[in-house]
N, C-alpha and C positions, 0 to 999 in steps of 0.2 A: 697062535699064529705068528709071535714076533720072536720064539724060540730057534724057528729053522726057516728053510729058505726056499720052501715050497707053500703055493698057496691051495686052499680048497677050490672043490669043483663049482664050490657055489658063490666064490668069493671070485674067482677068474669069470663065470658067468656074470655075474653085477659088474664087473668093471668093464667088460666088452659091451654090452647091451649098453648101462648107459653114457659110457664114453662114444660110443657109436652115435646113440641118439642124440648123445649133448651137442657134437662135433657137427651133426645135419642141421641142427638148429643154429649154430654158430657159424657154419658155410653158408647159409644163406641170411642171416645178418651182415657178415664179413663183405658181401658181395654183391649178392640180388636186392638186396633191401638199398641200394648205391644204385644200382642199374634200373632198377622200380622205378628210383626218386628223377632219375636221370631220365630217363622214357616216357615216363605215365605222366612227371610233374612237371619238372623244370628240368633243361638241359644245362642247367647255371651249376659247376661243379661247388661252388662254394656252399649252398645249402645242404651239401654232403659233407662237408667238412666238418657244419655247425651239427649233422645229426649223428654224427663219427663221433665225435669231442662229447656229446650227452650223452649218449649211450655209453661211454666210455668213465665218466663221471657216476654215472649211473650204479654201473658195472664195480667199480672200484667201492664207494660207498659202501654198497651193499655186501660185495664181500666182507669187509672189516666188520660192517654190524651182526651178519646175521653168521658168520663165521665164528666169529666170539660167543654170539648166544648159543652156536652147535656145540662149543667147549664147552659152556657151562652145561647144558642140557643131561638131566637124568630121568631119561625114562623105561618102561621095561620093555619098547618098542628099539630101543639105543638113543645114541645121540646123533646121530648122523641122518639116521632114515628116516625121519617123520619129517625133514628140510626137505631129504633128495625125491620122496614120493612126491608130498602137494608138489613142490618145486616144477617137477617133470612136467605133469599136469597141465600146471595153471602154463607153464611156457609151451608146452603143445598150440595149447586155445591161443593163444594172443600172440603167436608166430602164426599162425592159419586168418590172424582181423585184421595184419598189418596192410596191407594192401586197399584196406577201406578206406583208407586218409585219403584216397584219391577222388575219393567223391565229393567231397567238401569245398565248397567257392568262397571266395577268390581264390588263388592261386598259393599264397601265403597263406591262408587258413589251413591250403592242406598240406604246405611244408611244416606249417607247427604240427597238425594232428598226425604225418608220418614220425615227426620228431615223438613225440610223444608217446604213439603205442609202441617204439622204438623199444625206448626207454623202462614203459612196464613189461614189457618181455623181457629185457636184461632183466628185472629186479629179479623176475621168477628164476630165469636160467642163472644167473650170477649164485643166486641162495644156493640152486639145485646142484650146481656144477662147480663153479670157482670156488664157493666155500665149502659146500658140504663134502662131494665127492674128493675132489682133492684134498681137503685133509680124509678122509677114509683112506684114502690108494696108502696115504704116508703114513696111518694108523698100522695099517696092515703089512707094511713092507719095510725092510732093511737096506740099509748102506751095501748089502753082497747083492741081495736082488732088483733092488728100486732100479737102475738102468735097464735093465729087462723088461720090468715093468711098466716103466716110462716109455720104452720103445715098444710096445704095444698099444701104449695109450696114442702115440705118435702114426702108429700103423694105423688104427682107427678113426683119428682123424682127418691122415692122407685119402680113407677111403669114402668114406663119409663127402668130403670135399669132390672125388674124383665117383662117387653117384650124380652127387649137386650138380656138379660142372656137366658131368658129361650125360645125365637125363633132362639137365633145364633146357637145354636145347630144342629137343625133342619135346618135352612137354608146354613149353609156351609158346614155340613154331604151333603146335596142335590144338593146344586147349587154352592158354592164353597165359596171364600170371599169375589170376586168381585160382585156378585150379592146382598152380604151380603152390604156391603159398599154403592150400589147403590140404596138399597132399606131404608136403613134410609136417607140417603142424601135427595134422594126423600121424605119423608117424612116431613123432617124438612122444607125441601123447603115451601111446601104445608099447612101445619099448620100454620106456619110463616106466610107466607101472607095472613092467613084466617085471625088470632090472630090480626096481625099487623091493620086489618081496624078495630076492636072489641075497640082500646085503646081510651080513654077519658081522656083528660084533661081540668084542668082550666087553662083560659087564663091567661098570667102576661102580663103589660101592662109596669112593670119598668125595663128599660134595666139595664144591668150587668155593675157594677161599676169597673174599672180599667182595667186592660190587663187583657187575658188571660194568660200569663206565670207570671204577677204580681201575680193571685190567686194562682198561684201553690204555689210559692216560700213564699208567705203571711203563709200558713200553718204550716210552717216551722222555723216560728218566735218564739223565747224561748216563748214567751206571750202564743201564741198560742197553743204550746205545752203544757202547764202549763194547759189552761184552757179545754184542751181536754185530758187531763191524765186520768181520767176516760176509756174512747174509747181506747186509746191506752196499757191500761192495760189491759182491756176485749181482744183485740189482740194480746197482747203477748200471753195472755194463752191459745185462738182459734189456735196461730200459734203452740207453744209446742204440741198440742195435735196434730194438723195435721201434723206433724213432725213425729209426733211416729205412726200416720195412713199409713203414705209413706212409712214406713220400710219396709211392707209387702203387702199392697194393690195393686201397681202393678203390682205383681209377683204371686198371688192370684190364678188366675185360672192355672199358671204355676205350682204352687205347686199343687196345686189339680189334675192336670191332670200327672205331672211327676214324682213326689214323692209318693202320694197317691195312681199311678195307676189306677185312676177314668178317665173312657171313658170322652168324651164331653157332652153328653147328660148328664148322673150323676152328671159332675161336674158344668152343669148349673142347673139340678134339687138342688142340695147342694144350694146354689147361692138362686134361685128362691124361697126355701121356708123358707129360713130364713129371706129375705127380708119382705118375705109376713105376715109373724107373727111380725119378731122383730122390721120393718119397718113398714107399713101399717098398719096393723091392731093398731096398737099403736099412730101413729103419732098426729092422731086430740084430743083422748085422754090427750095425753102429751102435746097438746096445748094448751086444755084447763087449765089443771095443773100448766102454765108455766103463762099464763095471772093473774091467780089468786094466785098461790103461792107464785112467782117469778122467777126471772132468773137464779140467784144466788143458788140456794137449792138446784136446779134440776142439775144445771151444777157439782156443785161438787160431789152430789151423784152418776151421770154416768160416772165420772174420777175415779171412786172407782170398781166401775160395770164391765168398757172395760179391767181393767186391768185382772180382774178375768176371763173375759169371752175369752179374748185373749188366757192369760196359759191354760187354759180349752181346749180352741179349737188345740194349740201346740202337746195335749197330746190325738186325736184325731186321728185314723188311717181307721176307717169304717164309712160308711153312715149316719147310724142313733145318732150313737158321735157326728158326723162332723155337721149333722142338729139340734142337738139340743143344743151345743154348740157354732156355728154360728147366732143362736138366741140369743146368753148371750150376744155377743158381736154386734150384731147390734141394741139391741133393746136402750144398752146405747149409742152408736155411734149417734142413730135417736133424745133421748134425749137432747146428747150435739148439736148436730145443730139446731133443731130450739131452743133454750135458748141461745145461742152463736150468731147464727143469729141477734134474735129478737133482743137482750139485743144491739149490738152495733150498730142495725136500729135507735134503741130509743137515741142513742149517734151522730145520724149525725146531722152537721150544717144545716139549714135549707134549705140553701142557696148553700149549697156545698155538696146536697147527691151524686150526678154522681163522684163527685172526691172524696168523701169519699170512696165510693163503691171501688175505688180505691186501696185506703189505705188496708182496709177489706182483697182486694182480695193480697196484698203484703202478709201481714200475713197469709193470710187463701189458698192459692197458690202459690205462688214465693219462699217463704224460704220453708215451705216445702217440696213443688217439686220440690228441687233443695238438700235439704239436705236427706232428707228421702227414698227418689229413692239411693241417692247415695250411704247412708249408709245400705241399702238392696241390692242392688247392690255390695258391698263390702263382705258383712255378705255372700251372694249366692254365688261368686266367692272362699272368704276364706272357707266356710265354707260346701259351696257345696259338691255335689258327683258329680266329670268327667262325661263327658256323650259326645257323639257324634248324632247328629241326622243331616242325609242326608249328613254326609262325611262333617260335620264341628265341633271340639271340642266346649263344653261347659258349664253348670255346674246348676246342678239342683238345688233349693232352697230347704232347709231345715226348719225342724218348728221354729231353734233360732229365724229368724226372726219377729215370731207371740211374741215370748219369750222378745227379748228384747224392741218390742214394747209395750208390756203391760207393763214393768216396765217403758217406757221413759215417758207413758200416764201419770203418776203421777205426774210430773213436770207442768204440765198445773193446775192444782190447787192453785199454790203459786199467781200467778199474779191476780188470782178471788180473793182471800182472802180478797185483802186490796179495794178492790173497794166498792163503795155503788149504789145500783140499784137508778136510776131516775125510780120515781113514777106519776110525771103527762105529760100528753100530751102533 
């Protein structure tokens, strides 16, 4: 598989099924699981911030541990699949319970226990996906093909997103959130294990040299760092950007729906069709552009783009503004991730993709949803308009939000600058 630059029919089937499914699980964390807490619990955005920032610790954590343990892993099942099946699974069931935190009194009890089943759902999906999968895609793919790739894995989860968005609507207007909640769960479950038999690997026959907590702490060696500065450069700047994505992202359809005054329905039509243009229809495009241009080019001309398309979208107050504006700023969002992706796929140790993946997801997860939630969370509180909904105070977000994230997106440029793209396989 890592000789030429086609993959199998059974190796493209596993990565579309469970990138598909991972991507439905991780849209409705990204978003419902924020509007849930926001609706069902508290309309206080800050207890979203605190379950943004754990989840995201969560999430990080466990890629590094259980990433490193899919490196070492020798079985004649692989090393990868016996993570990404249970993983699947167990994150179906506990994306389908998260909504029972709502039952629980007082009020605080049930922002700990949403916090919480939050949290064991990432641990599942984080093993299943951030670690296992993703190093698979980077096992299976080359520096010619990986941006193709990656723009597929980017197509499927603009679609996956633009299901979410644009049947949640329809289904919690209908059936409420629980049925909402149960029927992706269900989903992922079932894709998951379809995917999970679909994965291919080649055998390795040489077992993992040293301890497993020796590899952690070996990476961390000044040598080490020195000779992966590259990787960790292209991370700084993945994380500033995803930094300045958090400000606003998951308060997104709280804006939309509380400030804007757009029903549910609307505010997932807004949602769904700028996906479908700025995302999808672009993404394999922009992947071929990213194999052949570079990483590099494309990444900083969409740090120029989101910031534009961001203020745009701030100074947006009706539908057809809000969709075509929301287009400016997804369609560079969709560029900087696969070029961001791909670029520091091409940077993992051979030998150390699952716990690189790790690393990635520190940067690309963990600091910024931890800093970005909070610093929206701050900006919504300070900056907010009072609001009470169902006899609890609160505070509606504002467009500053969209505002100071487009100016923070520019800091993510500086750390691309000084890197140079690796060119061969």
């Amino acid at each position: 598989m890592k000789n030429n630059t086609a993959l199998t029919r059974k190796v493209w089937i596993a990565i579309i099924l469970l990138g598909f499914s991972g991507q439905l699980a991780w849209g409705v964390e990204n978003q419902f699981f924020n509007t849930f807490m926001y609706d069902k619990i508290t309309p206080d955005p800050r207890p979203i911030s605190w379950m943004v920032a754990a989840s995201a610790v969560a999430a990080t954590l466990t890629t590094i541990l259980m990433g490193t343990l899919s490196d070492r892993t020798r079985t004649r099942w692989g090393r990868r699949r016996p993570f990404i099946l249970f993983g699947y699974l167990a994150w179906g069931i506990f994306t389908a319970l998260f909504p029972s935190a709502a039952f629980f009194r007082p009020v605080t009890l049930a922002i700990g226990m949403a916090i919480l089943f939050d949290c064991v759902m990432t641990f599942f999906g984080s093993t299943a996906n951030d670690a296992s999968l993703n190093a698979y895609i980077t096992d299976v793919t080359t520096t010619e093909n990986r941006g193709r790739v990656m723009s597929v894995v980017e197509i499927l989860t603009w679609v996956a997103i633009l299901i979410v968005y644009g049947g949640a609507g329809i289904i919690i207007q209908k059936l409420g959130y629980y049925a909402f909640f149960y029927i992706i769960g269900g989903l992922v479950f079932v894709l998951g294990l379809i995917g999970s038999f679909f994965v291919q690997e080649e055998p390795i026959l040489e077992k993992p040299t040293g301890s497993y907590w020796g590899q952690i702490a070996e990476s961390f060696r000044w040598k080490n760092l020195v000779a992966n500065r590259s990787f960790f450069l292209v991370l700084m700047g993945i994380s500033l950007w995803a930094i300045a994505q958090n400000v606003f992202f998951p308060y997104l359809m709280i804006y939309l729906q509380h400030y804007i005054k757009l029903d549910t329905i609307s505010s997932t039509i807004t949602i769904a069709v700028s996906i479908l243009v700025g995302g999808i229809a672009l993404a394999y495009p922009l992947g071929l552009l990213i194999d052949r241009w570079g990483r590099k080019p494309v990444a900083l001309l969409a740090v120029g783009a989101e910031m534009v398309g961001l203020l745009l979208f701030s100074l947006s107050k009706t539908l057809v503004p809000l969709l075509i504006t929301g287009i400016l700023w997804l369609m560079p969002m969709t560029a900087w991730t696969i070029a961001t992706s791909t670029w520091s796929k091409d940077l993992f140790p051979e030998d150390k993709r699952g716990q690189f993946a790790g690393y990635y997801l520190f940067f690309w997860v963990m600091l910024p949803m931890i800093l970005g939630p909070l610093t929206g969370g701050w900006l919504g509180t300070h900056y907010g308009i009072p609001t009470v909904i169902d006899g609890q105070a609160g505070f509606i977000p504002t467009p500053i939000l969209f505002q100071v994230a487009g100016v923070a997106t520019l800091l993510a440029a500086i750390p691309l600058w000084f890197v140079k793209e690796k060119k061969s396989s």
